[in-house]
C-alpha positions as CSV (number, residue, x, y, z in Angstrom):
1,X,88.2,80.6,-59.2
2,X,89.9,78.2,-56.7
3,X,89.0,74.1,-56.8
4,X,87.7,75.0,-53.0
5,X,85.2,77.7,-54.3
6,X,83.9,75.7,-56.8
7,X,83.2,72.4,-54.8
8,X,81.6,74.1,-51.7
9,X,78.4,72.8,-51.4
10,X,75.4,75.1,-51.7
11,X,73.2,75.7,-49.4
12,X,69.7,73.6,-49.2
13,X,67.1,75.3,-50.1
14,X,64.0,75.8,-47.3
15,X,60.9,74.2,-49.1
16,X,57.7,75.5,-47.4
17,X,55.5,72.8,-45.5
18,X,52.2,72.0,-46.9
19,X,51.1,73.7,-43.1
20,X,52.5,76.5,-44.2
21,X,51.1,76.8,-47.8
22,X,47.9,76.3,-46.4
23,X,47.9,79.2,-44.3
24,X,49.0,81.3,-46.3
25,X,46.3,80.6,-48.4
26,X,43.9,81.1,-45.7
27,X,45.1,84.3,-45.0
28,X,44.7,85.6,-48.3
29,X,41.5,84.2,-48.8
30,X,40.4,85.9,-45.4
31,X,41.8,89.1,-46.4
32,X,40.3,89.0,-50.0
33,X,36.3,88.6,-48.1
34,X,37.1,90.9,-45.7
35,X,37.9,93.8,-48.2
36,X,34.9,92.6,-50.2
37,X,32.1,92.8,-47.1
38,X,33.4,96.1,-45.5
39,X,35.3,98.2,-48.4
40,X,34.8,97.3,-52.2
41,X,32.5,94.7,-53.3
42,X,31.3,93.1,-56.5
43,X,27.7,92.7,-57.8
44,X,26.3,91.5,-60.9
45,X,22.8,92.6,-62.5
46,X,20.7,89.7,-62.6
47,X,17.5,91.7,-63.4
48,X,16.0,94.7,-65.7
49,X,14.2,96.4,-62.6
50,X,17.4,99.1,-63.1
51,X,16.9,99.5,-67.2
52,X,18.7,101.0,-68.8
53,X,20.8,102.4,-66.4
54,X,22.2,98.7,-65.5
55,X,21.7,96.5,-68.2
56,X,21.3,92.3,-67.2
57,X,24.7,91.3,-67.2
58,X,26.3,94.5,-65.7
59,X,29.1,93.8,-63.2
60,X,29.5,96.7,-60.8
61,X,31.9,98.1,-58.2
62,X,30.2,98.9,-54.8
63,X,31.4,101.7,-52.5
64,X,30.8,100.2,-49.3
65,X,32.5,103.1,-47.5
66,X,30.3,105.4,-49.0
67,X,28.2,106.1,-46.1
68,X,29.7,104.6,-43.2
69,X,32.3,101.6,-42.1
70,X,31.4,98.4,-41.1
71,X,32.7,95.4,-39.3
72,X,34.4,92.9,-41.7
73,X,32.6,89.6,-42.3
74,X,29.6,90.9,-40.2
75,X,28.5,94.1,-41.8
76,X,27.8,95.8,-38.3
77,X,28.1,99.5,-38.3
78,X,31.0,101.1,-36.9
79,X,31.2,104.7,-37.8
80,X,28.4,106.3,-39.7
81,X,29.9,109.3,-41.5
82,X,27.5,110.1,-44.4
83,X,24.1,109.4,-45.4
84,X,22.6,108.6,-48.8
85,X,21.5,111.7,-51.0
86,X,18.7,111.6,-53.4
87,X,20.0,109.9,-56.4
88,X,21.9,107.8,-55.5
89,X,22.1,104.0,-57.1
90,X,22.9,101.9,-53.4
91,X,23.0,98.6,-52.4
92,X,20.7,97.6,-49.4
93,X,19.9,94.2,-47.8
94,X,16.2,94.1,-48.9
95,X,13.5,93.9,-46.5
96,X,11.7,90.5,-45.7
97,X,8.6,91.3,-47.6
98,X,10.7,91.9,-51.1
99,X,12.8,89.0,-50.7
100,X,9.6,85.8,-50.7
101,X,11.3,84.8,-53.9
102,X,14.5,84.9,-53.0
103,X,15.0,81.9,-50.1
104,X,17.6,79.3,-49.8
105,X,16.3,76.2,-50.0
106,X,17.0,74.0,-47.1
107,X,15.6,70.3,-45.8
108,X,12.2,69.8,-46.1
109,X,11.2,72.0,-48.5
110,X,11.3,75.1,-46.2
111,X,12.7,78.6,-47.1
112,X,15.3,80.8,-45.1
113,X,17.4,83.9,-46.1
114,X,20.2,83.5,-47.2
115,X,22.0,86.4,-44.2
116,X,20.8,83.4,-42.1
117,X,23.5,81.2,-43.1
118,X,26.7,81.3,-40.9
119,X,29.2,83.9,-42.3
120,X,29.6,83.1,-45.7
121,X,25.6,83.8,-46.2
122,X,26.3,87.5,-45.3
123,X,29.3,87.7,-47.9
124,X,27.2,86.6,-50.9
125,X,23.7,87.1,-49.5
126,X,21.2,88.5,-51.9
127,X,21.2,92.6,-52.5
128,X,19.1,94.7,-53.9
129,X,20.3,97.6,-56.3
130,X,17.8,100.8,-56.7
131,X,18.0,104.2,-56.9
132,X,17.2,106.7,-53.9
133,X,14.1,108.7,-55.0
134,X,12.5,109.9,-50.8
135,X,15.1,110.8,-48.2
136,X,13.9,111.5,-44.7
137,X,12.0,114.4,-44.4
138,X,10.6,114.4,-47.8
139,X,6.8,114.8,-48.6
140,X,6.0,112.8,-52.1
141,X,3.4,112.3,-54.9
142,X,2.9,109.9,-57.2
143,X,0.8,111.1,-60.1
144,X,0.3,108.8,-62.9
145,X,0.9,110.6,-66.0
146,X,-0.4,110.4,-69.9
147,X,3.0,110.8,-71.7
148,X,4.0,111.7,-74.9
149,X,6.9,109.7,-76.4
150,X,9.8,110.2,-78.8
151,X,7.6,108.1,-80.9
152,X,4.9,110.5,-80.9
153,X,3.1,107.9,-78.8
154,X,1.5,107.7,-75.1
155,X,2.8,106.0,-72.2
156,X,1.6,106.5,-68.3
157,X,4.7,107.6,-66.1
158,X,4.9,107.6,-63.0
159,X,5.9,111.0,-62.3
160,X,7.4,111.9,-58.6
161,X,7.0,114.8,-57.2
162,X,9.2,115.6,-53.7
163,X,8.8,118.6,-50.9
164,X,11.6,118.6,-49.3
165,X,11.9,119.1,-45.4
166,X,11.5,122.8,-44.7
167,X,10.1,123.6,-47.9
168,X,6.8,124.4,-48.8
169,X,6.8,123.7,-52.9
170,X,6.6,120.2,-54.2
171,X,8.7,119.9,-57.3
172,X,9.4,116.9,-60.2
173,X,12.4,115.3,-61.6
174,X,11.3,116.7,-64.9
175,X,10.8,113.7,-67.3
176,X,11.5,114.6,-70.6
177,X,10.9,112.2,-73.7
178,X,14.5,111.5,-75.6
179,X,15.0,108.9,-79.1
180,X,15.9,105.5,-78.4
181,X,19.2,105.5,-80.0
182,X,20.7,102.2,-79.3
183,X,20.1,102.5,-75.8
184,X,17.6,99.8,-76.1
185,X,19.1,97.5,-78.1
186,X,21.1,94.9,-76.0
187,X,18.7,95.4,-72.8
188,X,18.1,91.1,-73.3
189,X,14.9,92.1,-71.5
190,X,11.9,91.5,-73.5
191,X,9.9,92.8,-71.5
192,X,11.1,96.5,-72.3
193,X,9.4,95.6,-75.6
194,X,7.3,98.7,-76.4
195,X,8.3,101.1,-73.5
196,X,9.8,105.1,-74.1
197,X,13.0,106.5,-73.0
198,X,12.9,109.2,-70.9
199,X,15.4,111.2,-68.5
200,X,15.3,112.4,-65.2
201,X,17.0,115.2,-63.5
202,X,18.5,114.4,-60.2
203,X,21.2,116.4,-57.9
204,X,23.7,117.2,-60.4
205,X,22.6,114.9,-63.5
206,X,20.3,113.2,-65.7
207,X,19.3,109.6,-65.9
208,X,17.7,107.3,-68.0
209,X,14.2,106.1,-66.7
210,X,11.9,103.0,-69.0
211,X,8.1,103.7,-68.8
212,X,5.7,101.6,-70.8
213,X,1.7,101.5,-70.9
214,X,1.5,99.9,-68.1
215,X,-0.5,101.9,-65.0
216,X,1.6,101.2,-62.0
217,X,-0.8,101.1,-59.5
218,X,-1.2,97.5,-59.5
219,X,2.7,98.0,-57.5
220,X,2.0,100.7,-55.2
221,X,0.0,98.7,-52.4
222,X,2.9,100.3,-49.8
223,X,2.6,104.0,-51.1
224,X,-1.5,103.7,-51.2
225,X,-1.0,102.5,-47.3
226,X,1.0,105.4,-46.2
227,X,-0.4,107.7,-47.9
228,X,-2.6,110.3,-46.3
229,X,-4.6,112.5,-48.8
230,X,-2.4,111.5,-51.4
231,X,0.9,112.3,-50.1
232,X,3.9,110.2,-48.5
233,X,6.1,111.2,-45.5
234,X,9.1,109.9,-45.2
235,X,10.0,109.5,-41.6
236,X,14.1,109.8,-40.3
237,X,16.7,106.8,-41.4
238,X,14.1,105.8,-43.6
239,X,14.9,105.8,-47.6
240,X,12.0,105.3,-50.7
241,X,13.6,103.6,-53.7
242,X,12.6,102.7,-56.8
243,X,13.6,101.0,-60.2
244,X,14.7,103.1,-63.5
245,X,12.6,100.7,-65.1
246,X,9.5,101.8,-63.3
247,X,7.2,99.3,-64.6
248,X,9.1,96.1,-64.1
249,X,10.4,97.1,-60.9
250,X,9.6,95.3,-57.6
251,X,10.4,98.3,-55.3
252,X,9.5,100.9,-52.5
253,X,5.9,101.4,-53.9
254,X,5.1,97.5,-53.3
255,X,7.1,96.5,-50.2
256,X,8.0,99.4,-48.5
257,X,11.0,101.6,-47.2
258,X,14.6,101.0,-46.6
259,X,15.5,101.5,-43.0
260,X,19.4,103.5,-43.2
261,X,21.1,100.7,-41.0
262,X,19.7,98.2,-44.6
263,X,22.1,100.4,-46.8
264,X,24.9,99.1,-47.4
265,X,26.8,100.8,-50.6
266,X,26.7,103.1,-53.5
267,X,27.2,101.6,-56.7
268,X,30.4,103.3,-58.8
269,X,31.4,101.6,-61.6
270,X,30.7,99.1,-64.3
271,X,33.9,97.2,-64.5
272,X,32.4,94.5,-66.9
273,X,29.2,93.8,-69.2
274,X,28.0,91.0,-71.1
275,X,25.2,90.9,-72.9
276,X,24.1,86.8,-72.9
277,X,20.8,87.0,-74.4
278,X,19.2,84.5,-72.2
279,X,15.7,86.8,-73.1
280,X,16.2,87.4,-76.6
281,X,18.1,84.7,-77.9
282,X,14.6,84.2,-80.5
283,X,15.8,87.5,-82.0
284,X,17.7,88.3,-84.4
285,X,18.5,92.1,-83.4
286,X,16.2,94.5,-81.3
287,X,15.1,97.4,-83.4
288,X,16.1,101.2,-82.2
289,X,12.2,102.1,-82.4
290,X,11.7,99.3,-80.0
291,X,7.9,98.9,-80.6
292,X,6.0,95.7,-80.7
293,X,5.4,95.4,-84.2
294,X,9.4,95.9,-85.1
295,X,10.4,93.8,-82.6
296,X,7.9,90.7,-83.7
297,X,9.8,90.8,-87.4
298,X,13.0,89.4,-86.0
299,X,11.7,86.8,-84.7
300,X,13.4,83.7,-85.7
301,X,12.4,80.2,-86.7
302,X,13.0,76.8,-87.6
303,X,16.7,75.8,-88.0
304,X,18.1,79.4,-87.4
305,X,16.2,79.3,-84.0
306,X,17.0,75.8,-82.9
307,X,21.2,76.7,-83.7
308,X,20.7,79.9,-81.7
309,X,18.5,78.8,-78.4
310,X,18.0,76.0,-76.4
311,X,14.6,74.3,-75.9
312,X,14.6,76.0,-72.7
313,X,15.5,79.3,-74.4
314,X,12.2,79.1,-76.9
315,X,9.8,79.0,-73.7
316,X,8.3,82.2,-73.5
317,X,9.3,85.2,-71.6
318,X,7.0,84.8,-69.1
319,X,8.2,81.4,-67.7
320,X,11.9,81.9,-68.4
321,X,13.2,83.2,-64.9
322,X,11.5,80.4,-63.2
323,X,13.0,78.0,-65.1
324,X,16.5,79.3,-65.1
325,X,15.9,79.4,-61.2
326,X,15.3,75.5,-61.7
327,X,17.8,75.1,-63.9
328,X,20.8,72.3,-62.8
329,X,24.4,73.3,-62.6
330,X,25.3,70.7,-65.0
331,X,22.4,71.6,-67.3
332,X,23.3,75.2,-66.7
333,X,26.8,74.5,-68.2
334,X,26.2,72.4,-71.4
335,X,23.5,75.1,-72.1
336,X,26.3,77.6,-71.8
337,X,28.9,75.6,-74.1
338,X,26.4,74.5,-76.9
339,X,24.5,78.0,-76.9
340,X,25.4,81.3,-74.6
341,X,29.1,81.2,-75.6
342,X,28.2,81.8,-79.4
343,X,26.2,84.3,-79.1
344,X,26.9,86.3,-76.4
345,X,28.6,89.7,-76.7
346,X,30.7,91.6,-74.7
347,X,29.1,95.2,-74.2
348,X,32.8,97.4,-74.8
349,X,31.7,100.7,-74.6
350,X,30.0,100.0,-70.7
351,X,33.0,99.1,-69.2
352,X,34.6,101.9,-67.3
353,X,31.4,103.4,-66.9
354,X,30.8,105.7,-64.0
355,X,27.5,105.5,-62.7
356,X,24.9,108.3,-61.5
């Protein structure tokens, strides 16, 4: 190699501008939201109204081109290609009568929702995640049920009964009792304490359904409105949904139905599940027979409870969501290093999961 080739000076190298970083950053940013509010977006359970088919601590895919396409960033409606069958686990921008507990708060004390907020409210505003039970058309019962359990126990279901449009027989999803296995074992919901497994039969499937002793009438104010001798007509682009977990569900019976333009999405996969015991951290396991009287001998106490919950943590079921509502970000955080990271456990087998 010559003296001339190896003093020739090299070429500068181009350093992007900080203008340029900056944009580039923007873009994928914008790009990232926009797939998230019109094609695939994320959701995490936050609740047990869907136990134990989504377990708190779930973190679910959403279709969001399931049923139709809709503007990016805006959610508007574009092209409407399918409609949502009986079944069905969707997403849906709940109604303003389920949502009173769910406001933003804003100056002065006063509530709005949080779609109300420019842009970025519609990205992460609050969803609702049921399961299609009435599809337009539909004629429906609700008949509340003395059960027998897989315990050899009584529970009152809910039991559905549907008559579809055009037909003249009503018919059930056919609950049938089924063993807890360990199905009920990392719900951190206490309030499953006590309540049967059973299975429904859908289009195609089975699904888990939670019914305790609990008469559900005290949440059907909506069906007992519409309802003319006893029966429910669901009128067009109109949907009834309801929780798997029909007595801790806040739902169709109570607030009403979901208007098609509402439904955003069909849930398809659990991509990720922890189970953080924020509920049962005063545990020491949840028993497979899941009754009262097993669950109350693993209760802990004195120093094994105070290493394993916060003071927080030891209030009792009953307050707990309100206070986590309350809770700070900081005090959030040194609640999560001291306690939820030691206990926690990462649910393996749900990951993947396809749901129905």
């Amino acid at each position: 190699m010559s003296d001339e080739t190896q003093s020739k000076p090299k070429a500068p190298v181009k350093k992007e501008s900080f203008i340029q970083s900056l944009l580039s950053l923007f873009i994928i940013i914008f790009s990232v939201f926009g797939f998230k509010s019109s094609i695939l977006d994320a959701n995490n359970i936050p609740s047990g109204s869907m136990l134990p088919t989504l377990k708190i601590g779930d973190f679910l895919f959403v279709n969001k081109m399931r049923y139709s396409f809709r503007m990016p960033y805006t959610e508007k409606e574009l092209v409407r290609y399918d409609d949502p069958k009986r079944g069905d686990i969707v997403t849906f921008d709940p109604p303003s009568e389920a949502i009173h507990e769910e406001g933003v708060e804003i100056s002065g004390g006063a509530k709005r929702r949080p779609d109300q907020l420019p842009i970025i409210g519609k990205i992460f505003a609050k969803r609702f995640v049921k399961r299609v039970i009435g599809v337009p058309g539909d004629e429906l019962r609700f008949r509340e049920k003395s059960s027998l359990t897989s315990r050899g126990d009584f529970v009152s279901y809910t039991v559905v009964e549907f008559k579809e449009k055009g037909s003249t027989e009503f018919k059930s999803f056919r609950p049938t009792p089924v063993p807890h296995g360990k199905e009920l074992t990392d719900l951190d919901n206490s309030n499953a304490f006590g309540k049967a497994l059973f299975v429904e039969e859908k289009l195609g499937f089975k699904h888990f359904v939670l019914e305790g002793e609990t008469d559900s009438n005290n949440r059907s104010k909506f069906v007992r409105s519409i309802c003319t001798d006893g029966v429910c007509k669901i009128p067009e682009d109109h949907y009834l949904v309801m929780g798997d977990n029909r007595d801790d569900s806040h739902d169709s019976r109570y607030w009403g139905l979901v208007p098609r333009s509402s439904i955003l999405g069909k849930a398809l996969i659990i991509y990720f599940s922890i189970d953080w015991k924020d509920f049962t951290c005063r545990f020491k396991e949840i028993p497979e027979e899941n009754t009262y009287e097993s669950v109350e001998k693993e209760l802990l106490s004195g120093a094994e409870l105070e290493s394993r919950c916060s003071g927080l943590e030891r209030s009792s079921s009953d307050i707990l969501s309100y206070a986590y509502a309350s809770e700070s970000m900081l005090d959030w955080f040194k609640r999560t290093l001291e306690f939820r990271i030691w206990r926690m456990k990462i649910r393996w087998k749900r990951i993947g999961k396809i749901l129905e």
